[in-house]
N, C-alpha and C positions, 0 to 999 in steps of 0.2 A: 427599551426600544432597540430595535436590530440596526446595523451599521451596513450600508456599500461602501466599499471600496468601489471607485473610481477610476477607469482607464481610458483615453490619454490622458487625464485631468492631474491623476494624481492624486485626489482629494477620498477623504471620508468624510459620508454624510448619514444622519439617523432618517429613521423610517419607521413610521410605524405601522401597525399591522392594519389601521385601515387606508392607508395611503398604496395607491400604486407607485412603481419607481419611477414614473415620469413626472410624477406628481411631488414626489420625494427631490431628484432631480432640481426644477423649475423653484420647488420655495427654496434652495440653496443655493442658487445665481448658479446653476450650470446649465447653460440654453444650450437644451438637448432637441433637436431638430422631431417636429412633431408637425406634419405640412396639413394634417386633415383632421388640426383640434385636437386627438388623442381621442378619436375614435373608431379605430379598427380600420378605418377605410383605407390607408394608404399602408406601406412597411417602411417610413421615414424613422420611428421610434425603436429600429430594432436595434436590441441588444447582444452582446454575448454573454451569457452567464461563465466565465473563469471557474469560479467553485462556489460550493453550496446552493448547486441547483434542486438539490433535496426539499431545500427552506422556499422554493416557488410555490406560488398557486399553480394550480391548472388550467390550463388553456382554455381563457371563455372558450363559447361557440363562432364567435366574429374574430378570435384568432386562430382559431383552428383551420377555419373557413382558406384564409388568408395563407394559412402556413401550409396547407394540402396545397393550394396553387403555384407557389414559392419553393413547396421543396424544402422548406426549414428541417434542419438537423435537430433534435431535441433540445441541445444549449442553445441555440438561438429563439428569442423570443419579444413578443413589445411590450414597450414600458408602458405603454399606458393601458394595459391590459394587464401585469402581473403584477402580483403584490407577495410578500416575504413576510414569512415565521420567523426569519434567524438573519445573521448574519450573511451578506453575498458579495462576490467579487466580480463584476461585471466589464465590458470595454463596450464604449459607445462606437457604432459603428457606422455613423454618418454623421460627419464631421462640418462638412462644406457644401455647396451648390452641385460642384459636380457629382458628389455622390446622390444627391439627389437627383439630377440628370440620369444617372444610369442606372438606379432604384425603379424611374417612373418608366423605363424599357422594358424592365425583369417584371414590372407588374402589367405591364400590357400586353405580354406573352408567355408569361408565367417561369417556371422556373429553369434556366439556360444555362449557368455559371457553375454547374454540377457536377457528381460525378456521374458519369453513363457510359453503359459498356455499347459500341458502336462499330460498326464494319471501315474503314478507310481503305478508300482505292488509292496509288498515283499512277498518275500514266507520264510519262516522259518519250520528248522527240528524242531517237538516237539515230547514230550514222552520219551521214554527210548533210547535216543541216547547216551548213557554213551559208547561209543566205546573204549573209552582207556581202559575200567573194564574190558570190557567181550570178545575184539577180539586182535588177535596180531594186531601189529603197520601196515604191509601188511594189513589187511583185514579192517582198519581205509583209507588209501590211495587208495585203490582198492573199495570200495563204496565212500567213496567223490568224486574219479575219474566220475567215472559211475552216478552219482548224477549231479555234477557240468555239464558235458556232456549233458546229458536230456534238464537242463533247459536250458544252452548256445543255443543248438538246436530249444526248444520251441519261445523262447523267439525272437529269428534271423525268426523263419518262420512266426512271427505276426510283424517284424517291428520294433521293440525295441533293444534299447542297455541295458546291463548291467555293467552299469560305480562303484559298490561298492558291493563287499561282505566282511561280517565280521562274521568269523566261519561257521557259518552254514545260515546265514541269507544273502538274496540275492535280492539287489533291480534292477528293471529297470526301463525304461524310454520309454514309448512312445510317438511319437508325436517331438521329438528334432527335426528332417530337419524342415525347409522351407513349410508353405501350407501345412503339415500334416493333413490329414481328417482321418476321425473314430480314434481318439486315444483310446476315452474310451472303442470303441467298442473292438478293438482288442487288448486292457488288458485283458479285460473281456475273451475274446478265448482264448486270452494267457493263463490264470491262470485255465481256464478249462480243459484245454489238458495239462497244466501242472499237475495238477491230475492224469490226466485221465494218460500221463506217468509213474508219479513214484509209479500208480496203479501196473503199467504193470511191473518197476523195482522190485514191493515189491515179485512179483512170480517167479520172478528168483532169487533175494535174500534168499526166503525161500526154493528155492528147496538146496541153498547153507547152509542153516542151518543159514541164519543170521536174526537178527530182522526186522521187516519191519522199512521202516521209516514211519514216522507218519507229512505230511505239512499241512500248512495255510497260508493262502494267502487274502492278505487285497489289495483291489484298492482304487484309490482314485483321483479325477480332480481338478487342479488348477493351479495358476500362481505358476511358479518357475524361477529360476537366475538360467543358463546352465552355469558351469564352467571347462575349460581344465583341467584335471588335468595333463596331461604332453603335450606342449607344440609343441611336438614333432609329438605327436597325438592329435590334435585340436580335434578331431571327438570322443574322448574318453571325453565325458563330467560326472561331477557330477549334480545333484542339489540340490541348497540351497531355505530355506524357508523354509514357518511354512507346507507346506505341506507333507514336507519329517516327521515332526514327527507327523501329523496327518494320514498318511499312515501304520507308524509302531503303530498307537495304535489303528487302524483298524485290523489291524490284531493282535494284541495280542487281541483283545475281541474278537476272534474265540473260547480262552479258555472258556471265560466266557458263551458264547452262545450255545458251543458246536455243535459249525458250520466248516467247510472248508473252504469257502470262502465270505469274506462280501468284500461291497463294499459302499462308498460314497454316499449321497442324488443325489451328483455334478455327479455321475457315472451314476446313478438309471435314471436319468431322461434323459439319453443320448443313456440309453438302453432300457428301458422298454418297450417297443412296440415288442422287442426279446426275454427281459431274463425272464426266470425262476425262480419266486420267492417262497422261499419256506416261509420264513418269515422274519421279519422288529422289528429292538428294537431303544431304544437309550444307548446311551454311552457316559462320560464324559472326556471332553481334557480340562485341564488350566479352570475346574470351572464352563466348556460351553458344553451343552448338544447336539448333534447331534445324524443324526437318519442312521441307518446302518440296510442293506438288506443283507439275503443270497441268493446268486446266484446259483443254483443248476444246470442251462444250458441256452443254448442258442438257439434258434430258424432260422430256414433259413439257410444259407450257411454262412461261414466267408468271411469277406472283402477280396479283393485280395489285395496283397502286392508285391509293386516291390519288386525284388531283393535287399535286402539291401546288401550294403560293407560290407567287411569285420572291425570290427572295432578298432581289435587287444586288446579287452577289457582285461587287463592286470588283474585285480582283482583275479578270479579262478585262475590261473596258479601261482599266486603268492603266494597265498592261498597255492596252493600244496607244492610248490617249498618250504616254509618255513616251513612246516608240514614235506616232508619228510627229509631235513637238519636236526631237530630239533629231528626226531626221529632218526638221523645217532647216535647221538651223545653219 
């Protein structure tokens, strides 16, 4: 008989070759979470194969199924769908309830938690945004309102989500679904017509007697890890990676350049046949010099975009909702 090793358990357990490993598992008192019986229907039973993934079966047709909507890597796989020739060293990878909470999100929307190469905008207020100095607490909430609004809007009509704002700084994400084409491009229109909007909010600002606002907006292309941040709403993703602070220090050398919008080599060359360049520097991240264009416009018509979902992006409203509690007070 073949042996798993066990992880977090610790334990080795025999198996034999007509048993699958959830099977193996359960007669050896290790209650491996298995929410729909141990038949394909759910990804409660999934494993990591450690080593001697050689000695697996192959992936019925009900996990294959499952694992093309998931996204599974090769070593990952369900127990109660594989069975072993040899010896394997596995780690069980849903432990508790909560993981099961954030299991049943990844399968109502498929696979989120990945890697995927994606475009990120941020656009940030600069200049004399001191609103607490110069406006009542109303006229602070009533422009963020009106603010946050624009970009939510821009940002939905190019295809992007915005999964993270903090104060005034607001990133998105395009390119997160599945087979996403033109991301770079429709950053790129994004952060254009983002402009070109809070152009359009600064003249009714100022007929209100308020300051304009003053944005910048840095793009940027590359692999990122798409993480849920609530569970609830799988489709509400962050990203993590060195891209996310290669994105924000694109756009803070709009200071330095004294530009509106720069963007990525990785962007530049995804659009240049379109965009508008007015000029081209470098700029320093972590020691390492890269080269950064200002995009002034864009050429031809913008990509069409389905309808995206709605994606309940909780960030702004949260934003508000804590602003205006904190001004009750």
């Amino acid at each position: 008989m073949s042996k798993i090793n066990c992880l977090p358990d610790k334990r080795s357990v025999e198996i034999s070759k007509s048993d699958t490993v959830l099977e193996a598992l359960l007669a050896n008192g290790i209650e491996h979470t298995h929410v729909c019986g141990g038949n394909a229907y759910c990804s409660t039973c999934r494993i990591m194969i450690l080593d001697g993934v050689q000695n697996c079966s192959p992936p019925t047709s009900a996990e294959r199924a499952l694992a093309k909507k998931l996204d599974f890597p090769v070593h990952v796989r369900l127990a109660c769908q594989t069975k072993v020739t040899g010896d394997v060293s596995i780690r069980r990878m849903v432990i508790d309830n909560e993981d099961i909470d954030i299991l049943e999100g990844q399968l109502a929307t498929g696979a989120i938690n990945s890697d995927r190469n994606v475009a990120l905008l941020v656009a940030t207020i600069r200049g004399e945004t001191n609103f607490d100095e110069v406006n009542f607490h109303y006229d602070i909430v009533y422009i963020m309102s009106r603010y946050f609004h624009r970009v939510q809007k821009v940002v939905g009509q190019y295809g992007g989500i915005i999964p993270n704002v903090m104060g005034v700084r607001v990133m998105a994400v395009f390119g997160f679904e599945k087979n996403a084409s033109l991301a770079a491009e429709r950053a790129v229109w994004a952060g254009l017509e983002l402009l070109k909007t809070i152009a359009e909010l600064n003249v009714f600002l100022k007929k209100l007697s308020y300051k304009p606002l003053n944005v910048s907006v840095g793009i940027h292309y590359g692999a990122a890890v798409l993480i849920p941040i609530d569970p609830s709403k799988p489709n509400v993703l962050t990203p993590l990676g060195d891209i996310v602070n290669s994105v924000s220090r694109i756009e803070a050398a709009n200071q330095e350049v004294g530009s509106d919008l720069l963007v990525s080599e990785s962007i530049y060359k995804q659009v240049k046949d379109k965009a508008m360049i007015n000029r081209n520097g470098n700029i320093t991240l972590h020691k390492t010099e890269f080269k950064v264009y200002e995009v002034t416009g864009m050429q031809g018509n913008p990509p069409k975009v389905a309808k995206v979902e709605e994606f309940n992006s909780p960030a702004p409203k949260r934003f508000m909702a804590f602003l205006q509690k904190f001004l009750s007070k």
